[in-house]
N, C-alpha and C positions, 0 to 999 in steps of 0.2 A: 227075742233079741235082747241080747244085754245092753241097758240102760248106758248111754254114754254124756248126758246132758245134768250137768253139776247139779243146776237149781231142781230138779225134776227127784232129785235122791233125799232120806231124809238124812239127817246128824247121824245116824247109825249105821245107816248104810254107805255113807261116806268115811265114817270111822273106817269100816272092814278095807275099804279100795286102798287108803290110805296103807295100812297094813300089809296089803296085795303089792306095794308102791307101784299104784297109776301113774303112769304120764297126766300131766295136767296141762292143757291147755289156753291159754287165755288169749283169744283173738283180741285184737286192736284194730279201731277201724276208726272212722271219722265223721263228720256230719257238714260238707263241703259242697260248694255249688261242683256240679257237675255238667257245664255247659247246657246248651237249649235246649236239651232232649233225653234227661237221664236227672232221677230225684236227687237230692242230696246225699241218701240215707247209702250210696253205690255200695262206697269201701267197706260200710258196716255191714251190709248184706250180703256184697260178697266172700270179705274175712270170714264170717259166721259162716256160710258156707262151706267155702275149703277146709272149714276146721272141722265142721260135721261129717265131711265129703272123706278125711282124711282117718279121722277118729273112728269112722267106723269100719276101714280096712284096715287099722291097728287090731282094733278090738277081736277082729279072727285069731289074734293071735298073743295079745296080751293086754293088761286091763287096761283104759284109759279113759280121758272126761274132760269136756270140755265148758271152761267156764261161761256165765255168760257174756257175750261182746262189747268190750268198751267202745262207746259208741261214739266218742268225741276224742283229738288227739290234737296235733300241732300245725294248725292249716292256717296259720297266719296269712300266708302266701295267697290264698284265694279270700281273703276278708273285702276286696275289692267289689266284686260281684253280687256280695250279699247272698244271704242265705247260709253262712257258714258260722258254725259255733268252735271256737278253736282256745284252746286253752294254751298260758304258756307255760315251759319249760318246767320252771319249779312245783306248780301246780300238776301238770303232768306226771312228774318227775313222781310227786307224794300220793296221787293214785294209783299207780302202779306199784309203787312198793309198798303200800298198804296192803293191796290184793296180793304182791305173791308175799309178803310177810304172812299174815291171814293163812293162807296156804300150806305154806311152809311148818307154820304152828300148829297146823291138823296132823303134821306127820309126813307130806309128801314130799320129796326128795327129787323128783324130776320135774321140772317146769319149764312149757314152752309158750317163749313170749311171738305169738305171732301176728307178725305184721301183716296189714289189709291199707295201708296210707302211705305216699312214700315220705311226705314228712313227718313221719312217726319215726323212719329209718334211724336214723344219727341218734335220735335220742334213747330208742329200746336198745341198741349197742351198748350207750355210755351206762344204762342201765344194768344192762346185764353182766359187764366190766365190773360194778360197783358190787350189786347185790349179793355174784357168785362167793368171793371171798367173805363177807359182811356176815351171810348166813349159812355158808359151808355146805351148800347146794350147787351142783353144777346146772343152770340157767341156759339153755338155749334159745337162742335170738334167729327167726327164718322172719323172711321176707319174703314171703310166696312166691311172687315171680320171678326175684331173684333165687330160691331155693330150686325152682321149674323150667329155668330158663330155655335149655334145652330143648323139650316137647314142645314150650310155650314159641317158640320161633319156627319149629316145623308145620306147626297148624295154622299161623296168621299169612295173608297173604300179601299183606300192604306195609305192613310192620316188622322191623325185628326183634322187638320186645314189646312187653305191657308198659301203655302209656297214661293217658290220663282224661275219660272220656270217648275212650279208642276203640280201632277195630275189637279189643279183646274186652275193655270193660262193657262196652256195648253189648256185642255178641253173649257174654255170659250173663249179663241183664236179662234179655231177649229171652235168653233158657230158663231162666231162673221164674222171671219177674216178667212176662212178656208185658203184662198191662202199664207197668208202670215207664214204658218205652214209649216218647210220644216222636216214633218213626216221621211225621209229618212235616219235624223240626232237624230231622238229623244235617238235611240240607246247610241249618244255617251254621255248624259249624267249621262249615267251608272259606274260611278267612286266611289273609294272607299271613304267613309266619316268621315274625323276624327271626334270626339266626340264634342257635344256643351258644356260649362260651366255647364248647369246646370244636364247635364246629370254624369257631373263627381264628381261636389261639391253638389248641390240641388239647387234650386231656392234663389233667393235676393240675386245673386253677379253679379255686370254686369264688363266687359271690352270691350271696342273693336276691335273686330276684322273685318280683310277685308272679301270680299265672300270667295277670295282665300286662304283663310286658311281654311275654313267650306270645300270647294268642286271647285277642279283645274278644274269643266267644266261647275261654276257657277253656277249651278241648286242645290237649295237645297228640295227633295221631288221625285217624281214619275211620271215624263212627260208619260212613257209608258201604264200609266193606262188611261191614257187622251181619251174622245171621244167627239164628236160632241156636242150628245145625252143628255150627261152628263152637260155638257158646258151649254147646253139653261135651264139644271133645274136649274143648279146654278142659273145663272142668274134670269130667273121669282123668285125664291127662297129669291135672295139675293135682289131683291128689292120691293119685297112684304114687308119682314121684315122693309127696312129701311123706308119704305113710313110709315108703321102701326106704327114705333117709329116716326116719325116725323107729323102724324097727330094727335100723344097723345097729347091731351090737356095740360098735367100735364107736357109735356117737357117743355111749353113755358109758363105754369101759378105760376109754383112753384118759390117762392121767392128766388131774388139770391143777392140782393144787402144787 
């Protein structure tokens, strides 16, 4: 099988990919409390995932590689709970664009900033806004389960999208990572939920807020619907989807300057 893991390649062999113009990928993920019953480490392992998941049903068909996963992002919002290492803005802002600068100056021309955190969201856009022009690369920005949405709501049963400690991060834990699931706990994220914004005004008002105002046991969604089972469809699900948007011609042909 062709190698698709960046660090795993040497300088020379990375020169030729470069040449081939690989897709590059650079998962972003986070290092966040994850409620009672799921490590920190979720969004990092599971970004890394869907990018290896995705990466290698590209690779049937054209080269690509994926970098290794940024492992910390913008989780202020869960700094409450402890256990979260979260950097801000500018700080984030000058790690990323070192890496896909870095990148960029090996020669590659396609790079995808993918999202594993959802407050990585806002800031890998304004990023990607910036970068495209800056270095004359068209940049794409996916946020997994926003790029999956689709499949990702036909298989949750309690859910209509991926949440945060949920039926779906759970479940694909469970696939992934069974040991690191301390099932014994999922119970306690059963707490009461005060209301979102836009469930109280409607949609297009944002503020924000910490986890611990949304939910005192961090989990916003349904750990206890979570299975294994469930966990591996996501997953083939979720990167069949993002591989079949990333080998659309029309992502990387259509005019963006």
């Amino acid at each position: 099988m062709v190698e698709i893991e960046w660090r795993r390649l040497r300088a020379d062999e990375l020169r030729e990919r470069a040449k081939q113009d690989a897709i590059v990928i650079l998962p972003v993920g986070s290092l966040e409390q994850h409620g009672p019953h799921l490590p920190v480490e979720i969004d990092s392992l599971l970004g890394e995932a869907v990018a290896l998941g995705t990466a290698k049903l590209v690779a049937e068909s054209e080269p690509i590689l994926v970098l290794p996963c940024l492992w910390t992002g913008v989780s202020e919002h869960h700094m409450s709970f402890g256990g979260t290492v979260t950097l801000d803005f500018p700080a984030f802002s000058a790690v990323v664009t070192g890496i896909v600068q870095s990148v960029v100056r090996h020669g590659f021309r396609r790079i995808v900033l993918l999202n594993g955190h959802g407050g990585n969201d806002n800031g890998l856009r304004v990023l990607a806004d910036e970068l495209s022009p800056k270095l004359n690369v068209p940049i794409l920005q996916m946020t997994y389960w926003y790029a999956a949405a689709e499949p990702i709501a036909k298989i949750l049963e309690t859910q209509k999208g991926l949440r945060h400690a949920c039926e779906a991060e759970t479940s694909m834990a469970m696939a992934l990572r069974p040991e690191l699931v301390a099932r014994d706990r999922i119970k306690l994220a059963k707490v009461n939920r005060p209301p979102e914004m836009d469930e109280l005004v409607g949609p297009g008002i944002y503020r924000w807020r910490s986890l611990a105002s949304l939910s005192s046991a961090g989990v916003v969604g349904n750990p206890e619907a979570a299975t294994a089972e469930k966990g591996q469809r996501l997953l083939d699900a979720i990167c069949q989807e993002l591989a079949t948007k990333l080998t659309n011609k029309d992502v990387w042909a259509l005019p963006w300057r």
